[in-house]
N, CA, C and O atoms as a Tripos MOL2 file, in Angstrom:
@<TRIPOS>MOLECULE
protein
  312   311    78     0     0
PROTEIN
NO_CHARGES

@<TRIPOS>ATOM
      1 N         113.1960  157.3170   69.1240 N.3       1 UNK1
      2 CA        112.0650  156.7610   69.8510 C.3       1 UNK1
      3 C         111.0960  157.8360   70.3270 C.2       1 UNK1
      4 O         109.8860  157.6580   70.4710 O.2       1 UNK1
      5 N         111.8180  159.0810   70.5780 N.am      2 UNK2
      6 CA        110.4390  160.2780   70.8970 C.3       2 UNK2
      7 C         109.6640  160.2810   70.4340 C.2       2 UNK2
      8 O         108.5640  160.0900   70.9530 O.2       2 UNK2
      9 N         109.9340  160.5780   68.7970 N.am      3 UNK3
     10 CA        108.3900  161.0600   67.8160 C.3       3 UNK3
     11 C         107.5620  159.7050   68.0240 C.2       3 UNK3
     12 O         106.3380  159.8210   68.0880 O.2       3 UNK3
     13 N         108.2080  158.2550   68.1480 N.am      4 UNK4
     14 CA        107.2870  157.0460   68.2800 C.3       4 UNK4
     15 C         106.4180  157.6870   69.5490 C.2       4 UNK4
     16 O         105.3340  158.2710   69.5560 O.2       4 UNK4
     17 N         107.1870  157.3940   70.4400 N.am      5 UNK5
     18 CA        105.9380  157.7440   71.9050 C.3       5 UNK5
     19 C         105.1390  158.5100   71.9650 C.2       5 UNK5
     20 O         104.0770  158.3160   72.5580 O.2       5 UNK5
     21 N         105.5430  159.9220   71.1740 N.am      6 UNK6
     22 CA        104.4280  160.9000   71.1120 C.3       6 UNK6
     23 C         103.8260  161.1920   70.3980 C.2       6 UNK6
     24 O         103.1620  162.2240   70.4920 O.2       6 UNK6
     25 N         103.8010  160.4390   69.4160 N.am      7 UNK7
     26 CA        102.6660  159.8360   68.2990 C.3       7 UNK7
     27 C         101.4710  159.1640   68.9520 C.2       7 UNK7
     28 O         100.2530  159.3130   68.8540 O.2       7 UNK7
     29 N         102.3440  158.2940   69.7230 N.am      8 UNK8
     30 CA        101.4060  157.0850   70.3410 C.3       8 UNK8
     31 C         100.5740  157.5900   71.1900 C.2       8 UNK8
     32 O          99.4730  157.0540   71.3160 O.2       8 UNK8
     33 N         100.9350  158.7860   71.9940 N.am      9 UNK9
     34 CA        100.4700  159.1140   73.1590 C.3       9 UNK9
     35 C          99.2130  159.9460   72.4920 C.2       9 UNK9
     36 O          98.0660  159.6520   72.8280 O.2       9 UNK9
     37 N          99.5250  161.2370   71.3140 N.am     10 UNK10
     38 CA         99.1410  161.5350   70.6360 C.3      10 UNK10
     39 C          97.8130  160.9450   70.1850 C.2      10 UNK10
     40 O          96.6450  161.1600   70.5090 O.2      10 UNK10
     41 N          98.3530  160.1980   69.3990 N.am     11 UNK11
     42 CA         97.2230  159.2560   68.3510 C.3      11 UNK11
     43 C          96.2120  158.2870   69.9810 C.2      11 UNK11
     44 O          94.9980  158.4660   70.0740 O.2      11 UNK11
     45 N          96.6870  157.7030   70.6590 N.am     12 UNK12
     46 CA         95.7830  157.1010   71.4140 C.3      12 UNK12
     47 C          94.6510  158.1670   72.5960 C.2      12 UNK12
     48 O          93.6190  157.9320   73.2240 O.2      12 UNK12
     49 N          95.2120  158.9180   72.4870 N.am     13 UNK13
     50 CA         94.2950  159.7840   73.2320 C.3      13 UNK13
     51 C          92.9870  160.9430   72.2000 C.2      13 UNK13
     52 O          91.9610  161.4840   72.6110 O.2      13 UNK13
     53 N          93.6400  160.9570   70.7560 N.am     14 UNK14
     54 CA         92.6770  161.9140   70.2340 C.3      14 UNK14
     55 C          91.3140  160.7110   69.3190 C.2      14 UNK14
     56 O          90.2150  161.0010   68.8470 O.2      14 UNK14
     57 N          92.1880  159.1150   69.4080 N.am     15 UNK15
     58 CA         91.0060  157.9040   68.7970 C.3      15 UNK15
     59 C          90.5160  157.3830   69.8690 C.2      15 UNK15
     60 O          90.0600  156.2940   69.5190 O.2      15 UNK15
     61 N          90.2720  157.5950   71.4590 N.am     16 UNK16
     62 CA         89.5220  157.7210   72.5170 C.3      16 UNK16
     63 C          88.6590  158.3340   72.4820 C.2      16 UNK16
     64 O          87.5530  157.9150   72.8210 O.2      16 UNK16
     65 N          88.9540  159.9530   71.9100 N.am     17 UNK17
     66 CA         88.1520  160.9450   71.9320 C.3      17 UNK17
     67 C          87.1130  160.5720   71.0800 C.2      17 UNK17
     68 O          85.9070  160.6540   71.3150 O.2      17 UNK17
     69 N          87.7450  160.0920   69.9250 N.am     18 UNK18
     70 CA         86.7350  159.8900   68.8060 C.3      18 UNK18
     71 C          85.9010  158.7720   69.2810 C.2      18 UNK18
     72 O          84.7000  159.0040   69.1390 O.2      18 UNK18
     73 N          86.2360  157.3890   69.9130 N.am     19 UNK19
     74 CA         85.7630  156.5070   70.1160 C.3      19 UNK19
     75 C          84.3740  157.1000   71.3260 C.2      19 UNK19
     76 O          83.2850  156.5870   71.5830 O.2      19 UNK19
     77 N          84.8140  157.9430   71.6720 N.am     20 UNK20
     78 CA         83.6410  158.0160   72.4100 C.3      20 UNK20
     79 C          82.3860  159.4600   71.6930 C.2      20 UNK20
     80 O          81.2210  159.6400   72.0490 O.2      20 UNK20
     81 N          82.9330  160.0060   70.9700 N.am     21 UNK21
     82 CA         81.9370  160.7430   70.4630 C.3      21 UNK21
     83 C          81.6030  160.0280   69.8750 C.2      21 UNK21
     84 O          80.4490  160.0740   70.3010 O.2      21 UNK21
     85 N          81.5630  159.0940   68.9770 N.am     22 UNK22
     86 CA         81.2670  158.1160   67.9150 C.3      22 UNK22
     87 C          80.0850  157.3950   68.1980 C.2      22 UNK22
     88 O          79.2680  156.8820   67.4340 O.2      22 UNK22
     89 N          80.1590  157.4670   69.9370 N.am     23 UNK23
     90 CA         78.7740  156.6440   69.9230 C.3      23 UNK23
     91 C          77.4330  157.7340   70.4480 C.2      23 UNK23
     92 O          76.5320  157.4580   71.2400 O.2      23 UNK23
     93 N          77.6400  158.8810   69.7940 N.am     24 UNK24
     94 CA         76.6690  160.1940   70.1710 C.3      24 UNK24
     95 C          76.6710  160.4530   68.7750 C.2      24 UNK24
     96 O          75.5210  160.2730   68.3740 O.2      24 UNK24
     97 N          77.4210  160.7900   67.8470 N.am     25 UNK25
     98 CA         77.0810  161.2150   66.8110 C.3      25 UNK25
     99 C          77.9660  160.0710   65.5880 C.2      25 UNK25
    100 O          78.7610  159.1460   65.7500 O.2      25 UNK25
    101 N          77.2780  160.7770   64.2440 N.am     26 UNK26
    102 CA         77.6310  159.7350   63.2680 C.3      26 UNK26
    103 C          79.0030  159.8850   62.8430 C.2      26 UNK26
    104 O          79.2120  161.0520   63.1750 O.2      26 UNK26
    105 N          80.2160  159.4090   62.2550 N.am     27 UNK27
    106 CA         81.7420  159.1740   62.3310 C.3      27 UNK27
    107 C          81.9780  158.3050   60.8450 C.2      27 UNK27
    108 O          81.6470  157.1300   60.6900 O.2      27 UNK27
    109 N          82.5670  159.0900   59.8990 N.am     28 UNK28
    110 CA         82.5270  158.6200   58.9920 C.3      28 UNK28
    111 C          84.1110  157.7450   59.1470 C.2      28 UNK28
    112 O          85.0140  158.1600   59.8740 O.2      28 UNK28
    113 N          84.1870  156.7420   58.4830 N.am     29 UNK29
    114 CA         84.9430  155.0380   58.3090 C.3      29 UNK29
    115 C          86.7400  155.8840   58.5130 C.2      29 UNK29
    116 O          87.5050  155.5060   59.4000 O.2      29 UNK29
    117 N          87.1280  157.0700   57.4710 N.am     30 UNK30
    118 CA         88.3920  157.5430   57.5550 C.3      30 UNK30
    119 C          89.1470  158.3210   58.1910 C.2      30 UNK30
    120 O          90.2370  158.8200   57.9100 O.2      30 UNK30
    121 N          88.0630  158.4330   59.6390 N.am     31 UNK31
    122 CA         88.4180  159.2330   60.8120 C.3      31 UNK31
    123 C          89.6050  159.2440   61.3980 C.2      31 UNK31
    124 O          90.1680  160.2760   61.7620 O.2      31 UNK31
    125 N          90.2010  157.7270   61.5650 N.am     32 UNK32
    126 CA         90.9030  157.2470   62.3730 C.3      32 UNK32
    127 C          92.4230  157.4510   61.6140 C.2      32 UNK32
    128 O          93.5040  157.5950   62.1850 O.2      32 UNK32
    129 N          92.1560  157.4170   60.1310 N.am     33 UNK33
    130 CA         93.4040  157.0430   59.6380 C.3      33 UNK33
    131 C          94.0690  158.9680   59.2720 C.2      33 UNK33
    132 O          95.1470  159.4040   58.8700 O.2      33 UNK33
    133 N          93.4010  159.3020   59.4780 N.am     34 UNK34
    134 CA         93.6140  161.1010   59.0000 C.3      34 UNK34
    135 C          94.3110  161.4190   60.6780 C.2      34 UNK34
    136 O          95.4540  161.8210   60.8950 O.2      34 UNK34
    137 N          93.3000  161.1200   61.6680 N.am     35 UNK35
    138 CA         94.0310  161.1230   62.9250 C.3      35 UNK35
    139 C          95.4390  160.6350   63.1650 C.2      35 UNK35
    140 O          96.3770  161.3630   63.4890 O.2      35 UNK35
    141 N          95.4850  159.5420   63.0060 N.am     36 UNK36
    142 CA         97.0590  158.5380   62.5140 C.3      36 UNK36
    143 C          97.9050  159.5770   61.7990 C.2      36 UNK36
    144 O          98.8790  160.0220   62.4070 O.2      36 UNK36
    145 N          97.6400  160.0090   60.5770 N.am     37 UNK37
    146 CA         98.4630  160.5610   59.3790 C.3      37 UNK37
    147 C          99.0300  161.8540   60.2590 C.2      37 UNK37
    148 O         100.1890  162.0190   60.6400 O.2      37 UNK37
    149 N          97.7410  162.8310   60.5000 N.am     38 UNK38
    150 CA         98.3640  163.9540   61.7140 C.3      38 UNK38
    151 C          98.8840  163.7910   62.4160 C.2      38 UNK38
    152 O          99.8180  164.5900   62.4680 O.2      38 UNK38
    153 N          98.8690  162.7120   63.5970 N.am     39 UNK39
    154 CA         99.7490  162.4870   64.6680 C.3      39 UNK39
    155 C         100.9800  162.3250   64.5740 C.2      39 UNK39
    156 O         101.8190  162.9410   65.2310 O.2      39 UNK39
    157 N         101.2900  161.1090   63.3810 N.am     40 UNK40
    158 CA        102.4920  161.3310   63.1670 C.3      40 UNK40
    159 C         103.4290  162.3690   62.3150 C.2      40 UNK40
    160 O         104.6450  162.5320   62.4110 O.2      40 UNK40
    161 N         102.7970  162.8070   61.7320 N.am     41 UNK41
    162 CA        102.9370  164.5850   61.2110 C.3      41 UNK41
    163 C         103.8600  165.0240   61.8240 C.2      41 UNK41
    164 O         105.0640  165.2180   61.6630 O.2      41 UNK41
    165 N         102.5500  165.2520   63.1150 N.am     42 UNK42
    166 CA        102.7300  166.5950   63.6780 C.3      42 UNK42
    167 C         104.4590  166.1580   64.9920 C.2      42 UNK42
    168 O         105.4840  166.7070   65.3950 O.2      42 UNK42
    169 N         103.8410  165.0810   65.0970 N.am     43 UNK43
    170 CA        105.1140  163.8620   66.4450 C.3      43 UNK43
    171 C         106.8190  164.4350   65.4130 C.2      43 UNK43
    172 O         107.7040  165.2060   65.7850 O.2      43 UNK43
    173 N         106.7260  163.8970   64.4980 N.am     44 UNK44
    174 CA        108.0380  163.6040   63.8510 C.3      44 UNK44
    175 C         108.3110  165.1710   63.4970 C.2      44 UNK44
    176 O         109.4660  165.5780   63.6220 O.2      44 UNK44
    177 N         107.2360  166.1160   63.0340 N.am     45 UNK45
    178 CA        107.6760  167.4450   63.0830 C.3      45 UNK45
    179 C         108.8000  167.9250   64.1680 C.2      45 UNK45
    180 O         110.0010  168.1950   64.1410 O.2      45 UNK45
    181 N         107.4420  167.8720   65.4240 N.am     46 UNK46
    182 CA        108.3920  168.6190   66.3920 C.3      46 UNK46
    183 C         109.5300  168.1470   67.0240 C.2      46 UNK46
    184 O         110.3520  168.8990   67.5480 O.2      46 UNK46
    185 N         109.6360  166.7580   66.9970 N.am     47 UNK47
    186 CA        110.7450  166.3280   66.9040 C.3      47 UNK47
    187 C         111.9400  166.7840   66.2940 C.2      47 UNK47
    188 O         112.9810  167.1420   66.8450 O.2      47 UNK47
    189 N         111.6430  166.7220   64.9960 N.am     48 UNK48
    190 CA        112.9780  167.2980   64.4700 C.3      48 UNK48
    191 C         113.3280  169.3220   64.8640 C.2      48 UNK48
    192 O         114.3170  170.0530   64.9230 O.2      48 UNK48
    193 N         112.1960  169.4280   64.9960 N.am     49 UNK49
    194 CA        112.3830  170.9840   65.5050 C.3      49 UNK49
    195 C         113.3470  171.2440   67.0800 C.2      49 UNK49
    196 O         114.1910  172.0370   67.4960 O.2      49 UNK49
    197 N         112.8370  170.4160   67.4190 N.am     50 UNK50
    198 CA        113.5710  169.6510   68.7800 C.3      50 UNK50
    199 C         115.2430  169.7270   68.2910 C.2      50 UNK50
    200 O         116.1030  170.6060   68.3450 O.2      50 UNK50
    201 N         115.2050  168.4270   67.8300 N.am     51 UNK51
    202 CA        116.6420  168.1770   68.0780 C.3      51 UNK51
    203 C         117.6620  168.9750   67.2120 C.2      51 UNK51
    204 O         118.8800  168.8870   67.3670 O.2      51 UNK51
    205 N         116.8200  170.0580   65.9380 N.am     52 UNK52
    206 CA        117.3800  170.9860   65.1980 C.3      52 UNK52
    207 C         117.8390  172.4990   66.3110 C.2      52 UNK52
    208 O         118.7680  173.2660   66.0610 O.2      52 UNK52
    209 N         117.1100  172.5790   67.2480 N.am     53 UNK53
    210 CA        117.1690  173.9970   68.2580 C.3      53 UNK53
    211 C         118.3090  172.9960   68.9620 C.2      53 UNK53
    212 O         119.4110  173.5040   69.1670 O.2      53 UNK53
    213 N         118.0860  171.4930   69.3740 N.am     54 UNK54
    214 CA        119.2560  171.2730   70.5800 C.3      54 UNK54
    215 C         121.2180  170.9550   69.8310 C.2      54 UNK54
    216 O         122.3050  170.7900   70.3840 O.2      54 UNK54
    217 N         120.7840  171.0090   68.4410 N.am     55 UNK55
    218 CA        121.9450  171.7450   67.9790 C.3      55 UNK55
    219 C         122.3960  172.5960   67.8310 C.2      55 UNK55
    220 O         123.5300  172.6160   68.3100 O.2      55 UNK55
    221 N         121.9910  173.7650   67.1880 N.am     56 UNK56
    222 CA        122.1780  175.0590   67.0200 C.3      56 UNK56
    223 C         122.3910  175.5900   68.5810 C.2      56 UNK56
    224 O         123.2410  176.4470   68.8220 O.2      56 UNK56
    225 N         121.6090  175.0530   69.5580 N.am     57 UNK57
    226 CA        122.4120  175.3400   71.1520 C.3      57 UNK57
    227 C         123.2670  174.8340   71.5700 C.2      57 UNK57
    228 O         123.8390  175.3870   72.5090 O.2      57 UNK57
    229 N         123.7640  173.5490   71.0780 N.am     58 UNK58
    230 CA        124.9980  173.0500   70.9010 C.3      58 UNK58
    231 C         125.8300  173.5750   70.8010 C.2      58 UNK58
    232 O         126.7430  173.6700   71.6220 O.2      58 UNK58
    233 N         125.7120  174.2500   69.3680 N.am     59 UNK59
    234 CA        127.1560  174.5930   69.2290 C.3      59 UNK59
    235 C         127.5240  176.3720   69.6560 C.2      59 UNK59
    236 O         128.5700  177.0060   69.5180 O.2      59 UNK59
    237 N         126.5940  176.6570   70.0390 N.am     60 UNK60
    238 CA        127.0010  177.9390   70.6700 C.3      60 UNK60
    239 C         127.6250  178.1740   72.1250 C.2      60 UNK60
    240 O         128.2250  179.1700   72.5280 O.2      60 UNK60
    241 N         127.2330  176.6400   73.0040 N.am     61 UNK61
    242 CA        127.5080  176.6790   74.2720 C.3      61 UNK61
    243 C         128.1430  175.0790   74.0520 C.2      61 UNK61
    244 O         127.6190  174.3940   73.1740 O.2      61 UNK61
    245 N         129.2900  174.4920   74.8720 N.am     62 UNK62
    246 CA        130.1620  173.5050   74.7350 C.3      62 UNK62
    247 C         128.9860  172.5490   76.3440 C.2      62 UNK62
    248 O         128.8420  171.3270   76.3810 O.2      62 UNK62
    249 N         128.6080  173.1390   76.9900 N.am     63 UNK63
    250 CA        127.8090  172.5400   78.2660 C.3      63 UNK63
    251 C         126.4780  171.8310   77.8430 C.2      63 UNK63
    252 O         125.4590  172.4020   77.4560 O.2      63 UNK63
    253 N         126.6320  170.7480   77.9600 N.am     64 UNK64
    254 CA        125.5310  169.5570   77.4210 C.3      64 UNK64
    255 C         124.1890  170.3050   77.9370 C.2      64 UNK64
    256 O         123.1240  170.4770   77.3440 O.2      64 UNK64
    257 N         124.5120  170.6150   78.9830 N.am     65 UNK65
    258 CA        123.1040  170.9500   80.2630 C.3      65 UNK65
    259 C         122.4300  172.1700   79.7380 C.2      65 UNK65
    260 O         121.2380  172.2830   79.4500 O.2      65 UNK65
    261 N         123.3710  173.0660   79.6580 N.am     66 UNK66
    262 CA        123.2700  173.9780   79.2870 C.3      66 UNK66
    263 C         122.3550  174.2570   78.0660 C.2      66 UNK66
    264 O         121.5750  175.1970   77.9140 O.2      66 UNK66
    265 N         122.6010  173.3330   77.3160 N.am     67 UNK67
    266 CA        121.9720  173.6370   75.8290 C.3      67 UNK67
    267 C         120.6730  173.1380   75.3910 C.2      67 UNK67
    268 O         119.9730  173.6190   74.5000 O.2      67 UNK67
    269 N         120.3400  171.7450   76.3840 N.am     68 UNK68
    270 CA        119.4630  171.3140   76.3310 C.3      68 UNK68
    271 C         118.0280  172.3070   77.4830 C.2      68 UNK68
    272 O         116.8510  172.4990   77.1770 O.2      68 UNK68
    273 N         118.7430  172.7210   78.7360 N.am     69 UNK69
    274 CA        117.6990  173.9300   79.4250 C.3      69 UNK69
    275 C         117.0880  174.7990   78.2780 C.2      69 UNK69
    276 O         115.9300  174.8120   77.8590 O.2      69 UNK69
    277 N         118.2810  175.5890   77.8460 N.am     70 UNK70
    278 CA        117.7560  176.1850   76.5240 C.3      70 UNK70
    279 C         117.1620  175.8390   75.5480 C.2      70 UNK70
    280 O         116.6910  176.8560   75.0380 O.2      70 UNK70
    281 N         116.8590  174.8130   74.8780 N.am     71 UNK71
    282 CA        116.1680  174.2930   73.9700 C.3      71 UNK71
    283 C         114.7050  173.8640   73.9780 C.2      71 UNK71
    284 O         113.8910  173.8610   73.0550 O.2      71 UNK71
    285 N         114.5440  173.4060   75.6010 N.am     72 UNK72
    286 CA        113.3690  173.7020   76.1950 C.3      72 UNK72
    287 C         112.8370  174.7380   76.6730 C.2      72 UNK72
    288 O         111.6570  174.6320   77.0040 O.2      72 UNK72
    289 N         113.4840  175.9840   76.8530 N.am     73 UNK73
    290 CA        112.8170  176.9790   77.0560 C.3      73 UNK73
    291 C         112.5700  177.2290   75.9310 C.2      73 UNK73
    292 O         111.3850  177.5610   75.9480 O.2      73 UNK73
    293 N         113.0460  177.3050   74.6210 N.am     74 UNK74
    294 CA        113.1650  178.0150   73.5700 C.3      74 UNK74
    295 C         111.9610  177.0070   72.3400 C.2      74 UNK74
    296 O         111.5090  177.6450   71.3890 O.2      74 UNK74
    297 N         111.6980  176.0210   72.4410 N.am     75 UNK75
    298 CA        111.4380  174.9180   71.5180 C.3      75 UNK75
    299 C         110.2630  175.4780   71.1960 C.2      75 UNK75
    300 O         110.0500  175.7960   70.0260 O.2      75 UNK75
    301 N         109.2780  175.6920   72.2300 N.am     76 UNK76
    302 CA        107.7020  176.0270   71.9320 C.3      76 UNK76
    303 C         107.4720  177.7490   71.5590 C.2      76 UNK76
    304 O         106.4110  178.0770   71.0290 O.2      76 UNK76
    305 N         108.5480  178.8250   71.8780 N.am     77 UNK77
    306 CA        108.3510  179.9190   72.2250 C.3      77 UNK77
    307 C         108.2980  180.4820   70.5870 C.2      77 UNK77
    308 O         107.8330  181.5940   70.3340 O.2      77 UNK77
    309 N         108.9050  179.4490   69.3720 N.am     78 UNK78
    310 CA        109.2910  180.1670   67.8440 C.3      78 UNK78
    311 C         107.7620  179.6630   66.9450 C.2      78 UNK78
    312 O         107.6080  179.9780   65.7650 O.2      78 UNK78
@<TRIPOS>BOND
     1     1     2 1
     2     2     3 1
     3     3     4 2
     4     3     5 am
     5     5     6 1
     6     6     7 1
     7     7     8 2
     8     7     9 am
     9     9    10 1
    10    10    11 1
    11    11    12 2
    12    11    13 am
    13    13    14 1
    14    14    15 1
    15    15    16 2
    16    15    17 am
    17    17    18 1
    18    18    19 1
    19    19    20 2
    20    19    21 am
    21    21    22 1
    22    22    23 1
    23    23    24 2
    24    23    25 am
    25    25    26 1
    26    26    27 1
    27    27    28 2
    28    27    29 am
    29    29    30 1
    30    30    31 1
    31    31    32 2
    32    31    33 am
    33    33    34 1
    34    34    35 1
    35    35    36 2
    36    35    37 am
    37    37    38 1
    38    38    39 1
    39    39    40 2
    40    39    41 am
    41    41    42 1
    42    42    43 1
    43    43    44 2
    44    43    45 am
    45    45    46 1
    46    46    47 1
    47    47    48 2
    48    47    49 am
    49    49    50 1
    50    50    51 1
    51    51    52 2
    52    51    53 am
    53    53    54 1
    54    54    55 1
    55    55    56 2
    56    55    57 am
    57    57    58 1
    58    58    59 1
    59    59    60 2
    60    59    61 am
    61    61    62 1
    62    62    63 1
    63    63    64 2
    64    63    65 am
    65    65    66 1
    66    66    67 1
    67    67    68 2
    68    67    69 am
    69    69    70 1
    70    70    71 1
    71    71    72 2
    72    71    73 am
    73    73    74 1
    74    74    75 1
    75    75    76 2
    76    75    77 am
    77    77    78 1
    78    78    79 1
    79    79    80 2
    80    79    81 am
    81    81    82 1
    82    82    83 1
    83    83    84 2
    84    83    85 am
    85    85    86 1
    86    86    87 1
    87    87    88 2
    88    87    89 am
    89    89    90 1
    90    90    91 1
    91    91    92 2
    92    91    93 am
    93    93    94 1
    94    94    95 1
    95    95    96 2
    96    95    97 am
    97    97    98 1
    98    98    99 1
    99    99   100 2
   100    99   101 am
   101   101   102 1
   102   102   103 1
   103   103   104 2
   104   103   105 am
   105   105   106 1
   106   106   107 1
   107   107   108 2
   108   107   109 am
   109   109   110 1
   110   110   111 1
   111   111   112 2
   112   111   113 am
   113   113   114 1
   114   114   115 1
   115   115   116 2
   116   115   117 am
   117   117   118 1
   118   118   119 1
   119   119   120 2
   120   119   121 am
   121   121   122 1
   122   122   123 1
   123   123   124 2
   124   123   125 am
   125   125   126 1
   126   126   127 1
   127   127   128 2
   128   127   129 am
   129   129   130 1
   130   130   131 1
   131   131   132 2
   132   131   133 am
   133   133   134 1
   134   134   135 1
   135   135   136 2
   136   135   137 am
   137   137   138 1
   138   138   139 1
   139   139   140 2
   140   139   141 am
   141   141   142 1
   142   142   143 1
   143   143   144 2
   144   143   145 am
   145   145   146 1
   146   146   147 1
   147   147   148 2
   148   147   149 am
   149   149   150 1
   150   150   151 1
   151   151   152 2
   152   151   153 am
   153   153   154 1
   154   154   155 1
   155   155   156 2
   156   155   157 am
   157   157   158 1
   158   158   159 1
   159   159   160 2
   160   159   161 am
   161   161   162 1
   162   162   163 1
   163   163   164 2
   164   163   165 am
   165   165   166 1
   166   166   167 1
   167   167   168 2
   168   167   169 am
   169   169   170 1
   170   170   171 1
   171   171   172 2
   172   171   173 am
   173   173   174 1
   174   174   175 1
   175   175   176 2
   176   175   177 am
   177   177   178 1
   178   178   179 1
   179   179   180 2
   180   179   181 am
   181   181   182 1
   182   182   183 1
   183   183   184 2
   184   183   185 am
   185   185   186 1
   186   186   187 1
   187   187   188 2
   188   187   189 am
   189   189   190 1
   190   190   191 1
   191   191   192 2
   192   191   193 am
   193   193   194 1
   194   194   195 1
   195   195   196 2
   196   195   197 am
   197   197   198 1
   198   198   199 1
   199   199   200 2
   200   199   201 am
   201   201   202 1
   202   202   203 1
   203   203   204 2
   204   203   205 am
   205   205   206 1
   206   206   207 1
   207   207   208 2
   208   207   209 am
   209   209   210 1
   210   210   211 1
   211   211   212 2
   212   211   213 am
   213   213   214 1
   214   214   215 1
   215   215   216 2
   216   215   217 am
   217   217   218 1
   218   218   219 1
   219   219   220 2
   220   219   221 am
   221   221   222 1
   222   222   223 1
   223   223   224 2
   224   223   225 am
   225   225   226 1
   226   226   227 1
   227   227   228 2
   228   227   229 am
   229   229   230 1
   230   230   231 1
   231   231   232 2
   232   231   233 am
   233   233   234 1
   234   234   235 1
   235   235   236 2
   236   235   237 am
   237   237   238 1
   238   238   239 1
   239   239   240 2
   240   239   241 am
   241   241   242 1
   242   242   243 1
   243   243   244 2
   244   243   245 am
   245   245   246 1
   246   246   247 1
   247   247   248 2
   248   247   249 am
   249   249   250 1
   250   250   251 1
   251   251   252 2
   252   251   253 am
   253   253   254 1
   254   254   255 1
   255   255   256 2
   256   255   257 am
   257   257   258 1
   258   258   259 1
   259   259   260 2
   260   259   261 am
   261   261   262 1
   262   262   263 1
   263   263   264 2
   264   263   265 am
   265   265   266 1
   266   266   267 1
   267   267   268 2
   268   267   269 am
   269   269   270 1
   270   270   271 1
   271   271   272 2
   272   271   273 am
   273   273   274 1
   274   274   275 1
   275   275   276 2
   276   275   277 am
   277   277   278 1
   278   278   279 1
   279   279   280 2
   280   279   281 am
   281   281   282 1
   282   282   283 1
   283   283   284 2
   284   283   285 am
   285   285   286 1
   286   286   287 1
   287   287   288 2
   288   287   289 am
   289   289   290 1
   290   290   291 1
   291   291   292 2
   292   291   293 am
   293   293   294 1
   294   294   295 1
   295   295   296 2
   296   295   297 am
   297   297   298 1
   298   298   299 1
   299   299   300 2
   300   299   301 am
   301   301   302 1
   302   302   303 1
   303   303   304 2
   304   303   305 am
   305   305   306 1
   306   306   307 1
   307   307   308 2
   308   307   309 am
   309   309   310 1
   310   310   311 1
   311   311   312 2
@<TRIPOS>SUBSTRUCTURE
     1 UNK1         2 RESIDUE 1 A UNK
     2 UNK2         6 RESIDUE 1 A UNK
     3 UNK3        10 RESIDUE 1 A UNK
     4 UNK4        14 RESIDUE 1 A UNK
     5 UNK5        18 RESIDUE 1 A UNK
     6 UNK6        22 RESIDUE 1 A UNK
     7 UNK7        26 RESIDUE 1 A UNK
     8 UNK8        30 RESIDUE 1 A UNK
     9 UNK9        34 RESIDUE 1 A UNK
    10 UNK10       38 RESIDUE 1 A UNK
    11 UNK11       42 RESIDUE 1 A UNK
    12 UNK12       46 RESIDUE 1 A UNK
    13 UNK13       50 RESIDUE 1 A UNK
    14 UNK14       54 RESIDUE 1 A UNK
    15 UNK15       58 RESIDUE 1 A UNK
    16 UNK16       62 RESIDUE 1 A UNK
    17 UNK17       66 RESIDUE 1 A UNK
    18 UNK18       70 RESIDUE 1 A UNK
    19 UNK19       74 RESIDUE 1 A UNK
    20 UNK20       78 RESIDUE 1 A UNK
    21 UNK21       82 RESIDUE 1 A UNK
    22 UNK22       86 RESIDUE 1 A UNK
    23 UNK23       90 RESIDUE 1 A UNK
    24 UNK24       94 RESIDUE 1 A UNK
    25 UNK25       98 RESIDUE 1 A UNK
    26 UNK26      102 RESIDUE 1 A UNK
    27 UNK27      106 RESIDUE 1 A UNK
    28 UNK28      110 RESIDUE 1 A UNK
    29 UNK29      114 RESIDUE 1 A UNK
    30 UNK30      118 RESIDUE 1 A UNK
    31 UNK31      122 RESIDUE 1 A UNK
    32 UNK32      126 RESIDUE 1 A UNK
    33 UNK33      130 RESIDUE 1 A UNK
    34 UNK34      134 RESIDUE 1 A UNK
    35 UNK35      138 RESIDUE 1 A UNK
    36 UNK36      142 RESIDUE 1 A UNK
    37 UNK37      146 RESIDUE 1 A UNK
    38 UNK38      150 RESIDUE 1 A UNK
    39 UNK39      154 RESIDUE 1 A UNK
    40 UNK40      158 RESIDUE 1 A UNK
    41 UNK41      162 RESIDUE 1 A UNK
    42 UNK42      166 RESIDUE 1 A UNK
    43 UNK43      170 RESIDUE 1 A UNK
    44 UNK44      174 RESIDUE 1 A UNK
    45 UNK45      178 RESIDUE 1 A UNK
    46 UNK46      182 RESIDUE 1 A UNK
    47 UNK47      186 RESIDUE 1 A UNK
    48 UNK48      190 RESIDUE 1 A UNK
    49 UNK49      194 RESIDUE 1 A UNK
    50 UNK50      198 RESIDUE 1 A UNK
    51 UNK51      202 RESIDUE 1 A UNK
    52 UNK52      206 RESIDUE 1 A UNK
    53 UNK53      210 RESIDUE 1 A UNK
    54 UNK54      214 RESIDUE 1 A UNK
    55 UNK55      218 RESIDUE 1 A UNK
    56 UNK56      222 RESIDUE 1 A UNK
    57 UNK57      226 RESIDUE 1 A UNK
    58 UNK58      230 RESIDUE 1 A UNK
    59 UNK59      234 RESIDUE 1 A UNK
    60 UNK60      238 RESIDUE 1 A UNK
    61 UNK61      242 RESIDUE 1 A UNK
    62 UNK62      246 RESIDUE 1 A UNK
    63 UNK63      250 RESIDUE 1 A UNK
    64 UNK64      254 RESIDUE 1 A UNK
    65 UNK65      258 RESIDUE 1 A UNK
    66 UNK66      262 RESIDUE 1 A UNK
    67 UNK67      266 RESIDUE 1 A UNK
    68 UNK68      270 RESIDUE 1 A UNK
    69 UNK69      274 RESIDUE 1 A UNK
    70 UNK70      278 RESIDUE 1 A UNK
    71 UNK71      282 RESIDUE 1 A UNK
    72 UNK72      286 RESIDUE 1 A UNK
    73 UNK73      290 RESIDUE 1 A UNK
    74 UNK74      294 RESIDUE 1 A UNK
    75 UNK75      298 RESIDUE 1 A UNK
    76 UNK76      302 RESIDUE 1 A UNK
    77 UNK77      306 RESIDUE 1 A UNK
    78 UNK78      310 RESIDUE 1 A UNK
């Protein structure tokens, strides 16, 4: 369900953006769907980058807590 939400969150905030430049300048018809295609790209990418680091910290440390702190420190830093 992550990559869904942060697609969504993603995708609805950058076709706002567009929706409102759109009415200042001209916006050609396949804007929206290239936006879509990236969002979820980029959503389901880091996702799996995600839950690929909160394994590999897994199995080095047996502490649930533990591995997941680390994975968030570590997720954005590679």
């Amino acid at each position: 369900m992550i990559p869904y939400l942060f697609a969504a969150a993603t995708i609805s905030l950058s076709i706002g953006t567009i929706y409102l430049l759109s009415h200042k300048f001209l916006m050609v018809s396949y804007i929206p769907n290239i936006v879509e295609l990236i969002g979820f790209g980029l959503a389901i990418d880091y996702s799996l980058l995600i839950v690929h680091r909160f394994r590999s910290e897994l199995r080095m440390e047996d502490n649930v807590e533990s591995a997941i702190e680390r994975t968030m420190e570590t997720a954005a830093a590679r």
